[in-house]
C-alpha positions in Angstrom: 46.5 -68.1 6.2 46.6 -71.5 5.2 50.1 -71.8 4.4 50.7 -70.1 7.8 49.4 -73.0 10.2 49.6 -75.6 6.7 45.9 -76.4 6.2 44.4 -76.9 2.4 40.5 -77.7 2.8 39.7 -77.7 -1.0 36.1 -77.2 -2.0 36.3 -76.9 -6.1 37.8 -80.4 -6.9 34.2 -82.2 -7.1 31.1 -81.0 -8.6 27.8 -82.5 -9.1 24.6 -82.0 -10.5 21.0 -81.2 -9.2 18.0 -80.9 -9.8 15.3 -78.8 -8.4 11.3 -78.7 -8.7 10.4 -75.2 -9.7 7.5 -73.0 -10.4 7.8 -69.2 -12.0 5.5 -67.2 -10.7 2.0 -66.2 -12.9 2.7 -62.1 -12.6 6.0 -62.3 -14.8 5.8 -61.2 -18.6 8.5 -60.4 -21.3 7.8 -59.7 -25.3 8.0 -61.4 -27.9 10.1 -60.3 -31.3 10.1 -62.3 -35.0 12.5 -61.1 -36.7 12.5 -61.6 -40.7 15.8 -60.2 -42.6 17.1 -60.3 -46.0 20.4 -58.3 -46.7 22.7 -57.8 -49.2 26.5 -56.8 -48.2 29.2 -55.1 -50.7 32.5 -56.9 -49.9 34.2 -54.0 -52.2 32.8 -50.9 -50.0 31.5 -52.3 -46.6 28.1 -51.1 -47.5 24.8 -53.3 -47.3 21.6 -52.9 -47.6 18.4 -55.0 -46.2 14.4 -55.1 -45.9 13.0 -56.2 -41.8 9.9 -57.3 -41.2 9.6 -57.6 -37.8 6.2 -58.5 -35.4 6.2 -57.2 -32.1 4.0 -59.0 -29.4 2.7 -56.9 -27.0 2.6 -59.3 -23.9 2.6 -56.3 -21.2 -0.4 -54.8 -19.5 0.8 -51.4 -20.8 -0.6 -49.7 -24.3 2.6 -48.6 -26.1 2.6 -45.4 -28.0 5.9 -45.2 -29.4 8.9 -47.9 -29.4 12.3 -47.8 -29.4 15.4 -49.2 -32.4 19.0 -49.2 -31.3 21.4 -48.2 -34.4 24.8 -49.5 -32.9 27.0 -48.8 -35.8 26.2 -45.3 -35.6 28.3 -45.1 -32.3 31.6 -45.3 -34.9 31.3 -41.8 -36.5 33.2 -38.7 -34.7 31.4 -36.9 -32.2 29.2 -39.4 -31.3 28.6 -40.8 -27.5 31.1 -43.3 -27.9 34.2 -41.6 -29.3 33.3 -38.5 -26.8 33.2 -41.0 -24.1 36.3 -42.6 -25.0 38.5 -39.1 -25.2 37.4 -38.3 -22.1 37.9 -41.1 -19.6 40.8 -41.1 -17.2 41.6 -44.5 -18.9 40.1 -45.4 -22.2 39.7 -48.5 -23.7 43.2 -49.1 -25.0 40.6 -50.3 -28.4 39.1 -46.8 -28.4 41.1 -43.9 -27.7 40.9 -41.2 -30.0 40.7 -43.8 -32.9 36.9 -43.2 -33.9 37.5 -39.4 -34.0 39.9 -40.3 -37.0 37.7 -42.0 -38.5 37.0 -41.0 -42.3 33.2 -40.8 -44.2 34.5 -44.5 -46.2 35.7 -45.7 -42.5 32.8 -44.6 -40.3 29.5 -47.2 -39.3 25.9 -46.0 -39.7 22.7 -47.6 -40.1 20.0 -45.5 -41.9 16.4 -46.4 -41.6 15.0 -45.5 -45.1 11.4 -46.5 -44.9 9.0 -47.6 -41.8 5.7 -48.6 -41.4 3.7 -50.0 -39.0 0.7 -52.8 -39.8 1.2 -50.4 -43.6 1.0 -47.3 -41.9 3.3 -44.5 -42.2 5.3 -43.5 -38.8 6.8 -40.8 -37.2 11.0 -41.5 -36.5 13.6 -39.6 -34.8 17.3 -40.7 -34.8 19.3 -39.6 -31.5 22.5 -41.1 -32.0 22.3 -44.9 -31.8 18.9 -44.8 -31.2 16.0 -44.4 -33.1 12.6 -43.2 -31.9 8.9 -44.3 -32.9 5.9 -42.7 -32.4 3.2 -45.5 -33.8 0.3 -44.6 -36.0 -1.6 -46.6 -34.0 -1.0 -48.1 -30.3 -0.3 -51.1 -29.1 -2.6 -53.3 -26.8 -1.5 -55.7 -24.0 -1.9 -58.4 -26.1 -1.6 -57.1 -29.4 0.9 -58.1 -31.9 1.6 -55.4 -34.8 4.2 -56.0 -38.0 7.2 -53.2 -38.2 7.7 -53.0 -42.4 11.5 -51.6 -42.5 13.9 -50.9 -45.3 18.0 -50.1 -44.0 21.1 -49.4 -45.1 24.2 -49.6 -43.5 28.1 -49.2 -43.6 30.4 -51.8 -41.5 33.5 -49.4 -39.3 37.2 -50.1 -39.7 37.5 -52.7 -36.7 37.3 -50.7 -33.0 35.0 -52.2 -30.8 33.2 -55.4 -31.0 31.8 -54.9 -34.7 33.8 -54.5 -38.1 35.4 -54.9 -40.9 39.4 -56.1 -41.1 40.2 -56.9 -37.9 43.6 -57.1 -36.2 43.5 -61.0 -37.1 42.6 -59.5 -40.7 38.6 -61.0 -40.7 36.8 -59.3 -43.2 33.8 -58.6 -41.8 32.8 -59.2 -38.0 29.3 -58.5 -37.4 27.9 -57.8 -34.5 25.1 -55.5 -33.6 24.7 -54.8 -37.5 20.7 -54.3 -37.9 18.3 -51.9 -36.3 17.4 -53.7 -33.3 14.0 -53.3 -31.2 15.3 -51.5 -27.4 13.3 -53.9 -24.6 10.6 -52.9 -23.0 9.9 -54.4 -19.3 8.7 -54.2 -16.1 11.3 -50.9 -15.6 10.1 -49.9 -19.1 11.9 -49.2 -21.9 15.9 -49.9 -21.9 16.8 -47.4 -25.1 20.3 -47.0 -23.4 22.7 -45.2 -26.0 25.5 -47.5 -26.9 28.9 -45.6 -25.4 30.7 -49.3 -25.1 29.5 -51.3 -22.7 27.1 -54.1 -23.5 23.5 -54.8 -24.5 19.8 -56.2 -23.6 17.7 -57.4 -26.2 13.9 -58.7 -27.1 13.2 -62.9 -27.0 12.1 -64.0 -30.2 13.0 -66.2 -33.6 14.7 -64.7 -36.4 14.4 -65.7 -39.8 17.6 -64.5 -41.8 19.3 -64.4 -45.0 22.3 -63.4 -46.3 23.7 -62.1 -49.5 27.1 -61.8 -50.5 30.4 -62.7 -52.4 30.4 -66.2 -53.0 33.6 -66.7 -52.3 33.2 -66.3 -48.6 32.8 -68.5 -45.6 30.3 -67.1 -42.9 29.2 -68.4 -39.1 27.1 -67.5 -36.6 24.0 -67.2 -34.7 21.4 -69.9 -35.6 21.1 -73.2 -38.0 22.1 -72.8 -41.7 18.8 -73.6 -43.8 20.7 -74.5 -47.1 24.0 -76.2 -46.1 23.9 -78.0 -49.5 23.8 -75.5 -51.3 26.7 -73.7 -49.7 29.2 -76.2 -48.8 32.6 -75.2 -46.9 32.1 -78.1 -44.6 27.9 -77.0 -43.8 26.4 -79.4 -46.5 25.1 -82.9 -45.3 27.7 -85.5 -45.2 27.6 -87.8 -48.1 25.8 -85.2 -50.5 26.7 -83.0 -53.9 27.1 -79.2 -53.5 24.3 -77.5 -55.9 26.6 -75.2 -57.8 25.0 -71.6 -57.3 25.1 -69.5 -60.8 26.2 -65.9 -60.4 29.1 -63.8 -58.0 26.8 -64.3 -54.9 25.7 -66.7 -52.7 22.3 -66.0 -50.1 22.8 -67.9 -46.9 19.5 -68.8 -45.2 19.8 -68.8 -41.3 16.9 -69.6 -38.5 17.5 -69.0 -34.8 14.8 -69.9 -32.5 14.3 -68.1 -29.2 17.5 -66.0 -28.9 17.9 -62.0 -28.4 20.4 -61.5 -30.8 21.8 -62.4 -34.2 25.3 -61.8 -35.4 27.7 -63.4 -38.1 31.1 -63.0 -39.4 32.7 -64.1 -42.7 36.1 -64.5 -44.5 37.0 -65.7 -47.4 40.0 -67.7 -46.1 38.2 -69.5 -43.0 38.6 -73.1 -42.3 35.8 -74.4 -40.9 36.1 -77.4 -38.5 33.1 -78.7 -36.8 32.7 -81.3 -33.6 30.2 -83.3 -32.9 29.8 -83.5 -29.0 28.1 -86.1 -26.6 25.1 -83.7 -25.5 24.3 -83.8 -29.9 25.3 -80.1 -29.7 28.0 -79.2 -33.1 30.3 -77.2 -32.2 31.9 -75.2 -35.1 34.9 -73.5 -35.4 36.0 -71.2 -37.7 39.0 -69.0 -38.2 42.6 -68.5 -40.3 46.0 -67.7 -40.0 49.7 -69.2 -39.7 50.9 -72.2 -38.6 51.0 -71.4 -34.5 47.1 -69.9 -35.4 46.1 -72.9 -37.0 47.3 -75.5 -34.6 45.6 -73.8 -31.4 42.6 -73.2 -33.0 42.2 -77.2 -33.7 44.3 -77.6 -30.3 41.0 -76.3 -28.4 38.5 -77.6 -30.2 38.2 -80.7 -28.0 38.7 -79.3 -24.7 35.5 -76.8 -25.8 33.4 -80.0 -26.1 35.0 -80.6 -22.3 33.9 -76.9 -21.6 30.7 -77.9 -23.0 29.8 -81.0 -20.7 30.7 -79.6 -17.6 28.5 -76.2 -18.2 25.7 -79.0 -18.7 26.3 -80.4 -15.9 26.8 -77.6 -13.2 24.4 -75.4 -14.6 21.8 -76.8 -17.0 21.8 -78.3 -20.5 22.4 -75.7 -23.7 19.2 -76.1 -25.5 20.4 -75.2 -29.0 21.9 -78.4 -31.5 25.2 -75.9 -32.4 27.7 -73.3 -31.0 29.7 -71.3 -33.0 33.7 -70.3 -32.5 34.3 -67.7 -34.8 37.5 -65.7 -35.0 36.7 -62.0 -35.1 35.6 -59.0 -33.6 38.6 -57.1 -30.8 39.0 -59.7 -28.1 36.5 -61.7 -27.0 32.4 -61.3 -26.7 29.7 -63.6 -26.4 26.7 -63.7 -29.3 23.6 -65.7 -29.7 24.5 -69.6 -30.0 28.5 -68.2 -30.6 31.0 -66.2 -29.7 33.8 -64.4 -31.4 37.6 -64.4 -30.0 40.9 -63.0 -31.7 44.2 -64.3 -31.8 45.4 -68.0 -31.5 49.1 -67.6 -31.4 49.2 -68.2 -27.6 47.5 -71.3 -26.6 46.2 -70.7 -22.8 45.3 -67.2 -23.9 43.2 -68.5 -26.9 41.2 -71.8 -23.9 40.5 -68.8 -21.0 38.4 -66.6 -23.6 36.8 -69.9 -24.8 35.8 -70.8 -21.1 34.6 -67.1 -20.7 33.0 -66.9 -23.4 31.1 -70.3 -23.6 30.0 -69.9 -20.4 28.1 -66.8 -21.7 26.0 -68.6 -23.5 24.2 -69.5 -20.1 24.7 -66.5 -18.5 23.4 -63.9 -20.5 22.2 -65.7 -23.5 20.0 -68.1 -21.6 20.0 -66.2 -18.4 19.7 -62.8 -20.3 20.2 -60.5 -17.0 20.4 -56.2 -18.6 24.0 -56.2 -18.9 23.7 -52.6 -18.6 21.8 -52.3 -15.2 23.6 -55.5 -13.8 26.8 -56.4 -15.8 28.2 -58.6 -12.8 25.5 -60.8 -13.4 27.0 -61.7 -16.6 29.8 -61.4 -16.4 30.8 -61.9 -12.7 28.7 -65.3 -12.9 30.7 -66.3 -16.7 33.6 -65.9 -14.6 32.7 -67.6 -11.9 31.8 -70.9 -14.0 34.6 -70.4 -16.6 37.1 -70.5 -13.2 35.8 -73.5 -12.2 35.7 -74.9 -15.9 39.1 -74.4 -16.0 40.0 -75.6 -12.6 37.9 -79.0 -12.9 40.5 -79.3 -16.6 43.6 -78.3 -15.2 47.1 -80.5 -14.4 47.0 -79.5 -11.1 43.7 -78.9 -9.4 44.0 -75.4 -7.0 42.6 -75.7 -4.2 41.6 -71.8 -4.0 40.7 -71.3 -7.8 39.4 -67.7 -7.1 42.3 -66.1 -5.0 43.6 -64.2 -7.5 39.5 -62.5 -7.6 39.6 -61.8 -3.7 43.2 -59.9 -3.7 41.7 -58.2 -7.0 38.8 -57.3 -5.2 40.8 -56.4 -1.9 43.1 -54.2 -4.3 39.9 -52.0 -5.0 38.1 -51.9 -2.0 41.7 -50.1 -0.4 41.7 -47.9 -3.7 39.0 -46.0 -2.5 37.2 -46.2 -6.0 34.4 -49.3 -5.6 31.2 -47.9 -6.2 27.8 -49.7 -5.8 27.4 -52.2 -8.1 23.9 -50.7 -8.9 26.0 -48.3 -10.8 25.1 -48.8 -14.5 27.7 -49.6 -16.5 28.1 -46.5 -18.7 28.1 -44.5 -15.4 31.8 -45.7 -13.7 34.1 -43.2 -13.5 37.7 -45.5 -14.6 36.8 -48.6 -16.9 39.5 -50.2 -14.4 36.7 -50.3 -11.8 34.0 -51.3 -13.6 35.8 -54.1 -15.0 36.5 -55.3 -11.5 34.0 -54.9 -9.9 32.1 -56.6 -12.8 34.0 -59.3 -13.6 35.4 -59.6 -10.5 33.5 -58.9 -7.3 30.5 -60.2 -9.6 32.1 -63.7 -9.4 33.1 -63.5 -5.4 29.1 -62.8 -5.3 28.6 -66.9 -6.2 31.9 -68.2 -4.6 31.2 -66.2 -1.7 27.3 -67.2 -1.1 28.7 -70.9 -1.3 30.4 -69.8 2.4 27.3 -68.2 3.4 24.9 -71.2 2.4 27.3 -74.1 2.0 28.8 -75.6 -1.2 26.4 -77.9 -2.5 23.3 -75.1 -2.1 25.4 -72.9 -4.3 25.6 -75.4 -7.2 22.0 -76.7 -6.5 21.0 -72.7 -6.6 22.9 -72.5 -10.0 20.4 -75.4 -11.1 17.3 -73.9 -10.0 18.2 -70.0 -11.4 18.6 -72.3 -14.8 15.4 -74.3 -14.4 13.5 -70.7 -13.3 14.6 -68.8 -15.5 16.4 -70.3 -18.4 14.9 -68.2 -21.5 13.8 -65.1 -19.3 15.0 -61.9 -17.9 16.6 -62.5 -14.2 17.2 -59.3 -11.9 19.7 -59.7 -8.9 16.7 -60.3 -6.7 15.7 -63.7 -8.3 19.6 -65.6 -8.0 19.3 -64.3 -4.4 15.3 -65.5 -3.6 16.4 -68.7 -5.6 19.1 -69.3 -3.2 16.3 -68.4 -0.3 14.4 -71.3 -1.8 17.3 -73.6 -2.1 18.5 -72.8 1.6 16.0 -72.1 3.7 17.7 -69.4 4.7 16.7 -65.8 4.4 19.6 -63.6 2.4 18.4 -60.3 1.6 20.6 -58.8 3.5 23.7 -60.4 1.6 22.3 -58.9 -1.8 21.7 -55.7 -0.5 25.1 -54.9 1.3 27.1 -57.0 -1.1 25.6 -55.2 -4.4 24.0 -52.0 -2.9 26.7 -50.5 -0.7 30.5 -50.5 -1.0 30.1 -52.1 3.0 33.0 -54.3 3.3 33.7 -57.2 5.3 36.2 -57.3 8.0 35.9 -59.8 11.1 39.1 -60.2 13.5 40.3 -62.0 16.4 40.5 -59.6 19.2 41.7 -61.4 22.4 42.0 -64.8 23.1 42.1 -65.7 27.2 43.2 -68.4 29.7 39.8 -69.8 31.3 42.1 -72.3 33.6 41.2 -75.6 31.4 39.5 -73.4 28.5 40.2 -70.8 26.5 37.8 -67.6 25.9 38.0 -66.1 22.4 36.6 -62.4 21.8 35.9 -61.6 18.0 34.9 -58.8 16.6 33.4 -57.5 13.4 34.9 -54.6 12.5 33.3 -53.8 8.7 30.1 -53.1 8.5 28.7 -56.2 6.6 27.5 -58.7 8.6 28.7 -62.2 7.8 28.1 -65.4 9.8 31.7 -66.6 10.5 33.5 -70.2 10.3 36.2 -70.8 13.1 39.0 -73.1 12.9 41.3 -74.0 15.7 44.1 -76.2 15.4 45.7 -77.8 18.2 49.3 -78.7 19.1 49.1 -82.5 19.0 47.9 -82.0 15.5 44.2 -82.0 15.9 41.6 -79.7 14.6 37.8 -78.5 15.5 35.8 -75.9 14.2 33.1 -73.3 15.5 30.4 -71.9 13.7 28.9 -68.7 14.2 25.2 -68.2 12.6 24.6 -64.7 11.0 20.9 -64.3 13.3 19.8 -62.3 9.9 19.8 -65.5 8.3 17.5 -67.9 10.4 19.4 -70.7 9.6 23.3 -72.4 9.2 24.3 -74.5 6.9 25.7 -77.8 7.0 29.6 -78.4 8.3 31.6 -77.2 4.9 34.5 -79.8 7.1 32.5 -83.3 7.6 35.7 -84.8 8.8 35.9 -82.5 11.6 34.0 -82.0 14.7 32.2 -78.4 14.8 30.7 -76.7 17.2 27.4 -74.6 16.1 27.4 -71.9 18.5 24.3 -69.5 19.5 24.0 -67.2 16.5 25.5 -63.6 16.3 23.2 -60.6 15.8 25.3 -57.9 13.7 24.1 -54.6 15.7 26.9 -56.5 18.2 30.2 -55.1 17.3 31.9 -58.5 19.9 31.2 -62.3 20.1 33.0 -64.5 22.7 32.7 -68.4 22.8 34.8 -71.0 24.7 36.8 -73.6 23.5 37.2 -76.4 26.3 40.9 -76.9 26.2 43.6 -74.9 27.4 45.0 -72.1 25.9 48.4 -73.9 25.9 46.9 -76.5 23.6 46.3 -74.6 20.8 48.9 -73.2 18.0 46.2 -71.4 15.7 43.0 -70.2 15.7 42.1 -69.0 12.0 38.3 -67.2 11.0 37.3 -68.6 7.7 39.9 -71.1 6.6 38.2 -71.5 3.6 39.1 -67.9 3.0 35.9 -67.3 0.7 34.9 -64.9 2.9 35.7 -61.5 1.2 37.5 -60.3 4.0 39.2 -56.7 3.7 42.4 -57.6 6.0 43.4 -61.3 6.2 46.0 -60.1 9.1 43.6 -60.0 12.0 41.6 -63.4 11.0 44.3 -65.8 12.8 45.7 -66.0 16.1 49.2 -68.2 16.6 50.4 -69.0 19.7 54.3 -67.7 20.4 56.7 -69.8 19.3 
């Protein structure tokens, strides 16, 4: 529409901080997890074994009787969950396919719990797949905090999804989701969802880890290396000697404080580059390959610090001292204070999966929403960010960073496929649609409410969720209550339709009539989710107005999203009302367009019926 009548109001090109007073409310609780590891990996047969010690605080008001482990790598053996899944779908993960079902006994992942015990105590386990169940010797109190004695062994899978060894970059060993992991237990209880291939949810806590194996390799990841001077490859202290370790091995010694995950990858041929940013965060970044490989991986390492600041900024400062870039894993996935990303030989390729993936350390590993229950919080708000991000670092600025999201999203809805997006995530029928309307109509959800409650509430929302929640558990209710508190407005009805139902949003301009020296215009909503609507009308000597149309759900308006033009804020519209007509005092022959939303971040189904042009 705004090429039709040649109007570009831009929204994206500036964005600023604020800040926000908050106060979390007393009934919320999460647990606790400390996490103590020491393993031992193979390099020659992919095989490792380790001791966890792990306490588990109690901080519900429920007595727990039995508690739940997810084994991931057990998802990479034929027959399981995963691989079933994966043959099945209409359209599998081009990853997956059949490929685990070929998988041989030296190829496949497990993780065996040999030995358990609780406070010393012997307990009862059951292994269902990738999970692992627990009936305790003894229960656990509100309050109580109990030690979980373990002994494992595992085996890393030929690289297929996320974790692995030998990946298509040719990383020895990426390891995600390696160790026997304790399922969350919340308000909704406990979260011991099988792993079939989507994503995870995981406990708060500090974990305390070493790692043993060939000394010849280089190894990032989640938290802050104890013994840098004693490893070297670019970790020791600047200025000091390397303590030459005796022996074929070397033990790294990691600490991560306050994450819910811990993952690592190593390579013997890594380069390891680090960056020392404004903010006092390090990035590292570590990764091989050719020429082309090389010089893109150091290409991006300064733009990352860029990434860096202006997810500070917009959102909320990343409380860790270090970030870690590793090359590994399938694609891209975001970890506990890192990430890892394949491939390097294309440039722009190589920055968009460092945007995404960066700006997952806010949401999801600050903001740890269930990924399973609500994976567009995740990911659609990463997007979201990451678009921006990229949009604030571009050449040339667009104007309408998210249009390719709304025709994306468009593309579904007349598909006939969008589902809820309370569906879980293992529960969509395609992978297409759940990738959409995840990644996709997830991110519209933010760029969309900035219509609804104007541009600057959005960002200051995005301030508050981070103050409010930062280190917590958010559901979809508490982005949309902090946006009630940011606003004033009430917006319950915007998470409910826009997340709840598959209602879509359609508004037109039905008839527009000569008054004699005004001009009556009939709209009408034709979808059934109610929006409050923007109206621009531009005028044949080259001047514009707009009209603004209050949802009466909302008790309230925002501010004029077009300071330099005069607007009209007309009596609000109550959706049961399928019509709304207002006057505009000039005469019809006056105006050559009237346009509903110009902005076009109103998720509108049909784009056709939003303008009006007067004949030629």
């Amino acid at each position: 529409m705004q090429n039709k009548i040649g109007l570009a109001i831009g929204f994206w090109a500036l964005l600023w901080g604020f800040t926000a007073m908050a106060q979390q409310g007393g009934c919320y609780w999460q647990q606790h997890v400390d996490y103590n590891m020491d393993v031992s990996m193979d390099v020659k047969n992919y095989q490792y074994t380790g001791t966890q010690s792990l306490k588990y605080t109690n901080n519900s008001p429920d007595t727990l009787r039995t508690v739940f482990y997810h084994l991931y790598p057990n998802a990479f053996q034929p027959g399981s969950e995963m691989d079933v899944r994966s043959r099945t779908i209409s359209d599998p993960d081009s990853r997956v396919k059949d490929r685990i079902s070929k998988l041989s006994p030296s190829e496949i992942g497990y993780l065996k719990v040999k030995d358990l015990k609780q406070n010393g105590n012997a307990v009862t386990t059951e292994v269902m797949g990738t999970i692992l169940k627990v009936d305790l010797s003894q229960p656990i109190l509100p309050g109580q905090t109990v030690t979980l004695d373990m002994e494992f062994d595992g085996q890393v899978p030929v690289q297929i999804r996320r974790s692995g060894r030998n990946n298509a970059d040719g990383v020895a060993l990426s390891m995600s989701q390696w160790y026997p992991k304790l399922a969350e237990y919340d308000f909704e209880g406990w979260h011991a969802d099988p792993y079939i291939g989507r994503e995870f949810h995981g406990v708060w806590g500090d974990f305390d880890v070493k790692i043993t194996l060939d000394k010849s390799y280089v190894l990032g990841g989640t938290g802050y290396l104890q013994n840098p001077d004693e490893i070297g490859f670019g970790y020791e202290t600047p200025g000091t000697k390397v303590k030459k370790q005796k022996g074929k091995t070397r033990t790294w010694h990691f600490k991560a404080p306050m994450v819910h995950d811990f993952t690592w990858a190593a390579d013997p041929e890594y380069i390891h580059d680090t960056l020392q940013t404004p903010s006092g965060v390090t990035l590292h970044f570590l990764y091989k390959g050719d020429s082309t490989v090389v010089a893109n991986w150091k290409k991006v390492q300064q733009p990352s610090a860029d990434l860096l600041n202006f997810f500070n900024k917009n959102i909320g400062p990343y409380p860790w001292k270090q970030y870690s870039i590793i090359q590994g894993g399938d694609g891209g996935m975001e970890y506990a204070m890192c990430t890892l990303i394949t491939g390097g030989s294309r440039y722009g390729g190589l920055f968009g999966t460092v945007a995404h993936e960066m700006a997952h350390a806010w949401f999801q590993h600050l903001l740890a929403s269930n990924e399973s229950e609500h994976p567009w919080m995740d990911e659609g708000f990463a997007s979201f960010i990451a678009t921006l991000a990229k949009n604030s670092m571009a050449e040339k600025p667009s104007d309408h960073p998210f249009e390719q999201n709304y025709q994306s999203y468009i593309n579904l809805v007349h598909s006939q496929k969008e589902v809820p997006m309370t569906t879980h995530a293992d529960r969509y029928a395609e992978n297409r649609t759940y990738s959409t309307q995840s990644y996709v109509k997830g991110s519209i959800f933010l760029s969309q409410l900035g219509y609804v409650i104007g541009q600057d509430k959005l960002m200051r929302t995005l301030h508050r969720f981070y103050r409010d929640f930062k280190f917590k558990h958010p559901t979809p209710n508490d982005i949309t209550r902090t946006a009630e508190k940011v606003s004033g407005m009430e917006l319950g009805w915007y998470l409910n339709d826009w997340t709840r139902t598959t209602n879509t949003i359609d508004y037109g301009i039905k008839e527009v009539i000569s008054a004699g020296d005004s001009t009556k215009v009939t709209m009408e909503r034709i979808g059934l989710m109610p929006m409050p609507v923007d109206v621009l009308v531009v005028y044949k000597d080259n001047t514009q107005e707009t009209f603004y149309a209050p949802l009466r759900m909302m008790y309230g308006g925002k501010e004029n999203p077009y300071p330099n033009l005069k607007r009209t804020v007309l009596p609000d519209w109550a959706w049961a009302y399928p019509t709304y007509e207002f006057k505009i005092d000039r005469p019809q022959n006056d105006i050559m367009a009237i346009v509903i939303d110009p902005s076009q971040l109103m998720a509108d189904v049909d784009w056709e019926n939003n303008i009006w042009q007067a004949a030629p």
